[in-house]
N, CA, C and O atoms as CSV, one atom per row, in Angstrom:
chain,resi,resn,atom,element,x,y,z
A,1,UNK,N,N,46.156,183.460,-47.448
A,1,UNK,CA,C,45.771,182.711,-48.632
A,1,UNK,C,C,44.473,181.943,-48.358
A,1,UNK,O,O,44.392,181.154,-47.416
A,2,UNK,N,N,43.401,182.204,-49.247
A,2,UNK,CA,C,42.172,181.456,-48.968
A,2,UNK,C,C,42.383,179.901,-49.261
A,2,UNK,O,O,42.703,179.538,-50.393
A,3,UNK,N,N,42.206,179.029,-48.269
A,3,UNK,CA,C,42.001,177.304,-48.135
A,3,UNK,C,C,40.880,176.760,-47.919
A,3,UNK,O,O,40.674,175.549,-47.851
A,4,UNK,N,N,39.977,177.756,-47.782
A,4,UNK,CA,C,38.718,177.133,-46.864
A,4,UNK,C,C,37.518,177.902,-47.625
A,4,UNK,O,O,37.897,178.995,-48.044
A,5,UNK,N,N,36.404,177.658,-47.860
A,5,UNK,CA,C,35.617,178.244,-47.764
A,5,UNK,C,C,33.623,177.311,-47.707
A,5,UNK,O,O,33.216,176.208,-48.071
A,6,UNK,N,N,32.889,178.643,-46.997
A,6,UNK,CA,C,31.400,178.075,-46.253
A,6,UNK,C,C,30.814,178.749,-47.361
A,6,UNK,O,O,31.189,179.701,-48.045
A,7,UNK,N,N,29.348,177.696,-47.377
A,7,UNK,CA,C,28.634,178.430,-48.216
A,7,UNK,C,C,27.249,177.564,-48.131
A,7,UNK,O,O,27.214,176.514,-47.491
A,8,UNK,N,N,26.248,178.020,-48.742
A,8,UNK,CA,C,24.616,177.197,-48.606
A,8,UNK,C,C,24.209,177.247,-50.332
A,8,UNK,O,O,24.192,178.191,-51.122
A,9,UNK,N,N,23.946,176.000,-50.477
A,9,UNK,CA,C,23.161,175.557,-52.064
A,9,UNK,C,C,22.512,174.702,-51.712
A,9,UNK,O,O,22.545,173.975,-50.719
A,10,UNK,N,N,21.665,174.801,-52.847
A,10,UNK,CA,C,20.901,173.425,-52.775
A,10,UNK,C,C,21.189,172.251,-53.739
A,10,UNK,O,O,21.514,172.530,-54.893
A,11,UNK,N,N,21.091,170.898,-53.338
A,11,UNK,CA,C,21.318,170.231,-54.364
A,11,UNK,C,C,20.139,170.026,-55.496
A,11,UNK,O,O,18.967,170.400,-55.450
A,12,UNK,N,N,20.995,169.152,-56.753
A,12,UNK,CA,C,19.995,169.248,-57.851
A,12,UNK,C,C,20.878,168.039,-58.255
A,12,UNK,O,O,21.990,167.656,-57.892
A,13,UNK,N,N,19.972,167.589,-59.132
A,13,UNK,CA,C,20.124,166.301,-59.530
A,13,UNK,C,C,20.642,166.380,-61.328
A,13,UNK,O,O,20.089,167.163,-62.101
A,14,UNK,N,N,21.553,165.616,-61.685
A,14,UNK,CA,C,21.773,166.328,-62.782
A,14,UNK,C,C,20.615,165.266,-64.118
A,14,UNK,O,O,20.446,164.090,-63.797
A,15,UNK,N,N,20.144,165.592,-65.043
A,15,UNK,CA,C,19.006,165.466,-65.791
A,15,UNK,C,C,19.806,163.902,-66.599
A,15,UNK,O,O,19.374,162.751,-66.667
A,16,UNK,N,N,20.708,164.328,-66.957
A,16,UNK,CA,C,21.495,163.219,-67.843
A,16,UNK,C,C,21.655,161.554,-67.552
A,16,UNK,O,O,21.063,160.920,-66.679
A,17,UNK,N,N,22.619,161.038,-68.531
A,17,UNK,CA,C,23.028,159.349,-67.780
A,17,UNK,C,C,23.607,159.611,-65.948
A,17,UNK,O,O,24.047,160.651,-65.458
A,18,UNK,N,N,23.447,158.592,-65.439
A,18,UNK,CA,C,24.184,158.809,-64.378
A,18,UNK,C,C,23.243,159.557,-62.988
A,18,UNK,O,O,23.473,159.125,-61.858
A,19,UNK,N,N,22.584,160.267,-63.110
A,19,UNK,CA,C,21.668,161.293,-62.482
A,19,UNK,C,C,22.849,161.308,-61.293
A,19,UNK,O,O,22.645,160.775,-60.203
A,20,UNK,N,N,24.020,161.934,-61.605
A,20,UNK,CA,C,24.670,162.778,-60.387
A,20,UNK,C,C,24.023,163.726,-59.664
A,20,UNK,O,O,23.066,164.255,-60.229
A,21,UNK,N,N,24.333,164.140,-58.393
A,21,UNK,CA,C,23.330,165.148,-57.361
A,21,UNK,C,C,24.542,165.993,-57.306
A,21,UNK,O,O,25.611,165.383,-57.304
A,22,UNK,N,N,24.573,167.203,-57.263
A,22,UNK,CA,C,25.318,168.676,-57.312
A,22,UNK,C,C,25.191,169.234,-56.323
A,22,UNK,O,O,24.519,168.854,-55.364
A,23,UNK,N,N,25.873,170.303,-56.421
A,23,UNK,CA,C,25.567,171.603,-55.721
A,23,UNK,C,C,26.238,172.417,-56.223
A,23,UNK,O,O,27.447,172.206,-56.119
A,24,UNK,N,N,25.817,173.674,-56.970
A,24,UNK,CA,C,26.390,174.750,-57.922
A,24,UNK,C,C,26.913,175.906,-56.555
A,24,UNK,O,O,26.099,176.432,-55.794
A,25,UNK,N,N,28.952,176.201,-56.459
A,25,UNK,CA,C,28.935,176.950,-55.795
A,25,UNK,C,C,28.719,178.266,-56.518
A,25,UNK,O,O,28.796,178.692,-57.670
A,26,UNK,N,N,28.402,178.729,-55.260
A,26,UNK,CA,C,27.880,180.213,-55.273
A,26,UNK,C,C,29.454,181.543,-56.322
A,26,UNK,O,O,30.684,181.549,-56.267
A,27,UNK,N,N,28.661,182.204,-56.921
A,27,UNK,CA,C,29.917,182.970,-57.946
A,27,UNK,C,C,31.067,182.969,-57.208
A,27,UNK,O,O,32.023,182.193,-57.232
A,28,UNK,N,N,30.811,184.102,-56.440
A,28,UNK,CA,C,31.983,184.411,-55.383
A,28,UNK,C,C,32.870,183.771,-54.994
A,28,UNK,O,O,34.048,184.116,-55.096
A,29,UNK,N,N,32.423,182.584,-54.410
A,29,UNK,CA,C,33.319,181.323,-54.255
A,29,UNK,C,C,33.975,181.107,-55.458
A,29,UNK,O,O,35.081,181.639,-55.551
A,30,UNK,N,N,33.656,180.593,-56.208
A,30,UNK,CA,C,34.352,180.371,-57.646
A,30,UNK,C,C,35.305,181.249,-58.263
A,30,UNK,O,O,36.232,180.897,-58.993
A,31,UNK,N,N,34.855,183.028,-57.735
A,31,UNK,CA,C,35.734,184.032,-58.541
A,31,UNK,C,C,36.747,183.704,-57.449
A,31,UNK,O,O,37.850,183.766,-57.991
A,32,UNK,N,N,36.901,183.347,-56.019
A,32,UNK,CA,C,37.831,183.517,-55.257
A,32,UNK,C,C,38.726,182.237,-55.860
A,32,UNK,O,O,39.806,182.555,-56.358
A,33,UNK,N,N,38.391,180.894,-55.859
A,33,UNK,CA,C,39.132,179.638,-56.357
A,33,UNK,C,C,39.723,179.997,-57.543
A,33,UNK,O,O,40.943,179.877,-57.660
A,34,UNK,N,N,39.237,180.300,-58.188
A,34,UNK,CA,C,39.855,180.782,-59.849
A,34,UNK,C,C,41.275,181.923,-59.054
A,34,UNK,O,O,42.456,181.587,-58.966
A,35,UNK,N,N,40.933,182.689,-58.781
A,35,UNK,CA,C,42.037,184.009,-58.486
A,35,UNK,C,C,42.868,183.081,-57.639
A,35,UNK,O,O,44.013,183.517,-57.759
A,36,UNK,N,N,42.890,182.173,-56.953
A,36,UNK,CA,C,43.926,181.289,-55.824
A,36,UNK,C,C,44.682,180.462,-56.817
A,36,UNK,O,O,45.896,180.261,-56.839
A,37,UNK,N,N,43.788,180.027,-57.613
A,37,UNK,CA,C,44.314,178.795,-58.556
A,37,UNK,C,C,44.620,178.935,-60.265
A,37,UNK,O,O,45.005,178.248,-61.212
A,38,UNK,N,N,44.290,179.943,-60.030
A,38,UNK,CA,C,45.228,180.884,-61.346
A,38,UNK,C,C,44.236,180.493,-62.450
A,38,UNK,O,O,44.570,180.313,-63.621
A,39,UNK,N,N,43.294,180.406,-62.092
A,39,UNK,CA,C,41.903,180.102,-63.446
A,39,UNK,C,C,42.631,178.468,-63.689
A,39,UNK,O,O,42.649,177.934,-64.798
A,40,UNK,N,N,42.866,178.204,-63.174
A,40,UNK,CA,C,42.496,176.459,-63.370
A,40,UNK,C,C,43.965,176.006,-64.236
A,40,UNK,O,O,44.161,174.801,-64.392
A,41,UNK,N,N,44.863,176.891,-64.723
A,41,UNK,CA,C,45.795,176.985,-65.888
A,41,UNK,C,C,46.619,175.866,-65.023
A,41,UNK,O,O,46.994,175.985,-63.857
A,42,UNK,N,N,46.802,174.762,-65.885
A,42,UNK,CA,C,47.589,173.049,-65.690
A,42,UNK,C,C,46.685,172.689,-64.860
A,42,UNK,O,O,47.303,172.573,-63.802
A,43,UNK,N,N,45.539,172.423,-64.658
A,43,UNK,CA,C,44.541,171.339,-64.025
A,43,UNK,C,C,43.915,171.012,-64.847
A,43,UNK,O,O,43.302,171.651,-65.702
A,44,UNK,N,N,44.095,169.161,-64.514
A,44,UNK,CA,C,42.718,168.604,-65.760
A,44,UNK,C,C,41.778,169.062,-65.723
A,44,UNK,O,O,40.933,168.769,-64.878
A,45,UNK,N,N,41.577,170.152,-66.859
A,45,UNK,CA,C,39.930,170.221,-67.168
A,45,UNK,C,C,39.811,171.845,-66.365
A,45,UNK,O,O,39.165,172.799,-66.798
A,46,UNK,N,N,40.622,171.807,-65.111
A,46,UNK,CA,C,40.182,173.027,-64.541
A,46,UNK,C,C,39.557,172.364,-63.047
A,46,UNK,O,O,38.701,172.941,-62.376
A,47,UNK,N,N,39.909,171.607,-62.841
A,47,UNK,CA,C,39.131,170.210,-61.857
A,47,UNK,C,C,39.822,170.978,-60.012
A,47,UNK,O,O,40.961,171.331,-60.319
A,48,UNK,N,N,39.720,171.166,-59.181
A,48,UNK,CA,C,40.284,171.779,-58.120
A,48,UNK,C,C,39.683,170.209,-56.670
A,48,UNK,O,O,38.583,169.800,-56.297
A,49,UNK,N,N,40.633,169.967,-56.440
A,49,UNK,CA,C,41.003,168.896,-55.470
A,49,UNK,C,C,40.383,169.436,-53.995
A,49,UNK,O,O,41.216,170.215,-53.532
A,50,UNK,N,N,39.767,169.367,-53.513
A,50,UNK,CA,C,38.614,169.447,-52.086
A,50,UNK,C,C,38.325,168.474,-50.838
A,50,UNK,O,O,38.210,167.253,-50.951
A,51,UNK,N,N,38.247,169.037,-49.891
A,51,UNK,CA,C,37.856,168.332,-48.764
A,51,UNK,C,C,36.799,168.986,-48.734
A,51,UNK,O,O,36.714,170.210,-48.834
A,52,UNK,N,N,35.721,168.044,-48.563
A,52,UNK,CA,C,34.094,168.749,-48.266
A,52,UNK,C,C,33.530,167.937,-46.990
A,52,UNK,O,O,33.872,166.904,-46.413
A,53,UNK,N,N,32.660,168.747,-46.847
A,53,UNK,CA,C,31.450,168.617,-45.491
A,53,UNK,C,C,30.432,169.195,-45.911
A,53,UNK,O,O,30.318,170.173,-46.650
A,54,UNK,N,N,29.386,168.299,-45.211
A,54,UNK,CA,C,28.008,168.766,-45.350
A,54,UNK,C,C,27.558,167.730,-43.658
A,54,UNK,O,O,27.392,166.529,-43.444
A,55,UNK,N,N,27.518,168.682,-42.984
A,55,UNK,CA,C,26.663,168.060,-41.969
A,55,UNK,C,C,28.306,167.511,-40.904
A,55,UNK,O,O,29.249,168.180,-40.479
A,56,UNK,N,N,27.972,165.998,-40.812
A,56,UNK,CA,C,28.729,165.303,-40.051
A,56,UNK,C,C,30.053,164.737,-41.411
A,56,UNK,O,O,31.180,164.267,-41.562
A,57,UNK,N,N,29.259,165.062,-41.871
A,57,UNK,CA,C,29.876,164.175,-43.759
A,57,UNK,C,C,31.112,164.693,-43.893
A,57,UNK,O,O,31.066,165.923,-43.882
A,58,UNK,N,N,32.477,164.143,-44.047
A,58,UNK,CA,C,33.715,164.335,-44.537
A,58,UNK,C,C,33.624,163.578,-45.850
A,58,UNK,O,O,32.971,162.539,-45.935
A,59,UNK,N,N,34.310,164.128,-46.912
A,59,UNK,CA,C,35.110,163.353,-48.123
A,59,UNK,C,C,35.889,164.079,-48.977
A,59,UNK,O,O,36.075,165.296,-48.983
A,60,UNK,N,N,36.417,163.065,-49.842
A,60,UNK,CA,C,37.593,164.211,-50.481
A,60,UNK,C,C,37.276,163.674,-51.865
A,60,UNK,O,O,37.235,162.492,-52.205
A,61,UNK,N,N,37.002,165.041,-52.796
A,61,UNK,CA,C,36.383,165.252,-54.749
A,61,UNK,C,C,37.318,165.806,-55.207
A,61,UNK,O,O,38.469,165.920,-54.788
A,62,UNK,N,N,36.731,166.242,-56.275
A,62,UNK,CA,C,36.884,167.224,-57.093
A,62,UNK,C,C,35.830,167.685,-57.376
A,62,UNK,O,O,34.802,167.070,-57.659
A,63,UNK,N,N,36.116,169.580,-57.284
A,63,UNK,CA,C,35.057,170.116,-57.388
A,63,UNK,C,C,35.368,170.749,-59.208
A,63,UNK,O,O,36.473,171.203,-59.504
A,64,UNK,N,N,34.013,170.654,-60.427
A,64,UNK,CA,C,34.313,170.400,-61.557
A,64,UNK,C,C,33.886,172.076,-62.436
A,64,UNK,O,O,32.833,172.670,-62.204
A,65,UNK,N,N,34.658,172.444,-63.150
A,65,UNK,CA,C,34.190,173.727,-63.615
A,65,UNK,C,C,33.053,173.738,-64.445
A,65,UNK,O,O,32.777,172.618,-64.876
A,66,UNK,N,N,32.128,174.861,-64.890
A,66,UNK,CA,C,30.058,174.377,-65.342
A,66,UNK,C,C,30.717,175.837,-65.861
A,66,UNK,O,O,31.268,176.654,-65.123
A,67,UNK,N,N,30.496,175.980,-67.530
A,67,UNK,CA,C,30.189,177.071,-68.203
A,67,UNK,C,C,28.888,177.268,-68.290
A,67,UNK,O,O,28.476,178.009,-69.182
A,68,UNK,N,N,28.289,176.859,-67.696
A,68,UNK,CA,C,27.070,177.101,-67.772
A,68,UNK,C,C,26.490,178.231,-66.888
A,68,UNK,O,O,25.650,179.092,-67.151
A,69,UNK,N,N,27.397,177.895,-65.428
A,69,UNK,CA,C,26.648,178.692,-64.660
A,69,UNK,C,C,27.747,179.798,-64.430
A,69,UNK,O,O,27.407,180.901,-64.002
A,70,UNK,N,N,29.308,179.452,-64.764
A,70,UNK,CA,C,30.101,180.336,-64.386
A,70,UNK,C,C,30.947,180.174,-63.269
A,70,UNK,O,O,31.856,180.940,-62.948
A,71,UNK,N,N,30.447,178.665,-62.428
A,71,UNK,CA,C,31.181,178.495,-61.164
A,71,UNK,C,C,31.826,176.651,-61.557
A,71,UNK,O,O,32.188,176.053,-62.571
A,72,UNK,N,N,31.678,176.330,-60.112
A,72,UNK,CA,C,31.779,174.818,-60.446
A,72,UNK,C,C,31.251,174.517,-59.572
A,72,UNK,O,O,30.997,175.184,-58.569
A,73,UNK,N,N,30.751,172.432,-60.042
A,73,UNK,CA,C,29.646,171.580,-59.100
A,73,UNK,C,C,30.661,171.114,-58.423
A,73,UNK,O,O,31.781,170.875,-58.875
A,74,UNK,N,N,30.233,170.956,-57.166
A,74,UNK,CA,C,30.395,169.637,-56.409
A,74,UNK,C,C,29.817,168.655,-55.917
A,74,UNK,O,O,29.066,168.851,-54.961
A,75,UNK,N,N,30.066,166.901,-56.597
A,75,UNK,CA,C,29.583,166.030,-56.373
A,75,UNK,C,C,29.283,165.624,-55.109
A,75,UNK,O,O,30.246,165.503,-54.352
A,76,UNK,N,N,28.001,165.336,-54.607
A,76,UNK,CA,C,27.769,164.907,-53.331
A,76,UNK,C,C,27.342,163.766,-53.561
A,76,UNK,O,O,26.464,163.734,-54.424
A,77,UNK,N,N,27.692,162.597,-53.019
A,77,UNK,CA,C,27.973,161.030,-53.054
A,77,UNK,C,C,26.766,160.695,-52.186
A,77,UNK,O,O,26.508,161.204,-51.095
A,78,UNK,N,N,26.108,159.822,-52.789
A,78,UNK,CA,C,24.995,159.138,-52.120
A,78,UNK,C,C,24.861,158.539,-50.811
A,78,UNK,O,O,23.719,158.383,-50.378
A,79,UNK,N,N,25.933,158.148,-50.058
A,79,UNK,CA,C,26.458,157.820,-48.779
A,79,UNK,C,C,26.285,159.178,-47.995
A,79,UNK,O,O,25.810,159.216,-46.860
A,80,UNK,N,N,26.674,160.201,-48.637
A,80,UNK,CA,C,26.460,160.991,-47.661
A,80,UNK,C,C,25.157,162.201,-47.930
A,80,UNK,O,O,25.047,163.136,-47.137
A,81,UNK,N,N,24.416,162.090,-48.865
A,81,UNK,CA,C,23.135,162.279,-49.114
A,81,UNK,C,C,22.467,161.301,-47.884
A,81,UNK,O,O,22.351,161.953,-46.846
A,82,UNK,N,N,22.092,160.165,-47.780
A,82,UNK,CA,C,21.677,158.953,-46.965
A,82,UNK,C,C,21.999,159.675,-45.614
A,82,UNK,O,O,21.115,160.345,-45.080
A,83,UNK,N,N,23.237,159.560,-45.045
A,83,UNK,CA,C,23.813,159.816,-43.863
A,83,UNK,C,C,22.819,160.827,-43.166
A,83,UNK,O,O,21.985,160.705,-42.269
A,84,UNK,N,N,23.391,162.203,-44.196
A,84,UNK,CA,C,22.508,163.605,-43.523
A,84,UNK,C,C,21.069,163.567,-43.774
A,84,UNK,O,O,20.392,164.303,-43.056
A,85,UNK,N,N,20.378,162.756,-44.773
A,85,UNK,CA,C,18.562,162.465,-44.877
A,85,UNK,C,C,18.664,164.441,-45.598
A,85,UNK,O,O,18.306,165.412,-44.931
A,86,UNK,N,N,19.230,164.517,-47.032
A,86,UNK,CA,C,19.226,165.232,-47.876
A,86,UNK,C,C,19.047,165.273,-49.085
A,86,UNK,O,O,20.202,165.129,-49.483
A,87,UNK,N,N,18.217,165.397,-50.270
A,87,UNK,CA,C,18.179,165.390,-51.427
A,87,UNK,C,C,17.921,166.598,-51.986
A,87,UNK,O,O,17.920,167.714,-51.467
A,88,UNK,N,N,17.545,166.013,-53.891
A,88,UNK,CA,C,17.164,167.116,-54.613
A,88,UNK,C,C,15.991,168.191,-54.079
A,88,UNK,O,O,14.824,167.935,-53.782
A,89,UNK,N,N,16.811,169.699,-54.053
A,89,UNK,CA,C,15.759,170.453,-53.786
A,89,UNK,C,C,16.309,171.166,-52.372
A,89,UNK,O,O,16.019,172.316,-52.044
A,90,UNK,N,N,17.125,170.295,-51.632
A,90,UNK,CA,C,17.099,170.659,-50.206
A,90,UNK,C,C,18.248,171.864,-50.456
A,90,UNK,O,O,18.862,171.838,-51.523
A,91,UNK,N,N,18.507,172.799,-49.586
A,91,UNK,CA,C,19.794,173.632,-49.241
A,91,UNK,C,C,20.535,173.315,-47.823
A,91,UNK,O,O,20.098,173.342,-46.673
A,92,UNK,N,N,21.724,173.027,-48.306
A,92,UNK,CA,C,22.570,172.175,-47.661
A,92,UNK,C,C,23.657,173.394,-47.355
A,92,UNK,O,O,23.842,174.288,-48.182
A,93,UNK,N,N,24.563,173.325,-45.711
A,93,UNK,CA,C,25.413,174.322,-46.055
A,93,UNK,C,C,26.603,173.526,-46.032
A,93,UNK,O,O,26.528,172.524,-45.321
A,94,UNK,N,N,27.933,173.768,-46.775
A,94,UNK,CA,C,28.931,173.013,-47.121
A,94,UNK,C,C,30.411,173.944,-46.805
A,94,UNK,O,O,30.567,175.139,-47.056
A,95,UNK,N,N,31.188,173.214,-46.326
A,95,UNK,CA,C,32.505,173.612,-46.054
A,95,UNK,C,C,33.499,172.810,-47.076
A,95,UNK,O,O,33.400,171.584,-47.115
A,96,UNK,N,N,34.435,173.464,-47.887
A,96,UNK,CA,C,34.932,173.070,-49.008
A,96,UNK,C,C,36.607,173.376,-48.166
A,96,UNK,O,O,36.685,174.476,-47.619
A,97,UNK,N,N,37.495,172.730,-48.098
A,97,UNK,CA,C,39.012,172.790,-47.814
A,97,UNK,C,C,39.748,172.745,-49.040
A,97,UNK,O,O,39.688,171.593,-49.470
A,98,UNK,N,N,40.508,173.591,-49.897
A,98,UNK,CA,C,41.190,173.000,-50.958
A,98,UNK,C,C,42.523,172.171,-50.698
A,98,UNK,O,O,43.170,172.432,-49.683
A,99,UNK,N,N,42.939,171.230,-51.532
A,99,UNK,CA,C,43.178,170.370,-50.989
A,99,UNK,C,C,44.739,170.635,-51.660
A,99,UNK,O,O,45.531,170.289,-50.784
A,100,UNK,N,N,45.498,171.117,-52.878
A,100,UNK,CA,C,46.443,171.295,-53.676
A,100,UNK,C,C,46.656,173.089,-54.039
A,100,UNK,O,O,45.920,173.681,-54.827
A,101,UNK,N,N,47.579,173.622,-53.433
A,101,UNK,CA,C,48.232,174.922,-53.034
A,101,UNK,C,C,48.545,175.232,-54.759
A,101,UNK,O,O,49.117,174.609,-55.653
A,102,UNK,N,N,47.941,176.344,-54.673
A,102,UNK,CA,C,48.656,176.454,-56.259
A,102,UNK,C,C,49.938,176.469,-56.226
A,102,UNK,O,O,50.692,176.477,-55.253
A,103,UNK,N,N,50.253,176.475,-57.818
A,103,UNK,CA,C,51.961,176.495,-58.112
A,103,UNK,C,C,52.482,177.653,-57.576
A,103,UNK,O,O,51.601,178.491,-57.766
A,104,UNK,N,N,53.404,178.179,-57.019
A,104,UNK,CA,C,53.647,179.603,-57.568
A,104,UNK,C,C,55.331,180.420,-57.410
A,104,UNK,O,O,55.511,181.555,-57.851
């Protein structure tokens, strides 16, 4: 059963209130989370519970579903933007743990 998965994006800053910093995972990743987690069916929103890394950086999100792109963002927190000396623009590689086993 997939729990884990690596991958490289870059962050982006989102345009709106708030200017959250992202990172859009890659399809694949997303078609695999969806097929584990049954397309999101009884999660708020479609929202999937995560342990992430970037660098030395541990924390625990939610990673959020984007019809836009077809996958979902994950929020990277300014503490650990700071920490690793990373911003908009950069490609970051990230280790995602899911954190809640689907139902089944």
């Amino acid at each position: 059963m997939l729990d884990r998965l690596s991958f490289s994006a870059c962050l982006w800053v989102y345009p709106g209130k708030g200017g959250w910093t992202f990172v859009t995972l890659p399809k694949d990743c997303a078609d695999q989370i969806r097929f584990v987690n049954g397309h999101g069916k009884g999660k708020a929103f479609g929202m999937v519970k995560v342990k992430a890394q970037l660098g030395s950086s541990v924390w625990q999100t939610t990673i959020w579903p984007d019809k836009t792109s077809g996958s979902f963002l994950l929020p990277v927190k300014s503490a650990v933007r700071k920490k690793q000396r990373v911003g908009a623009g950069d490609k970051v590689d990230i280790d995602l743990t899911l954190k809640s086993p689907p139902d089944l």
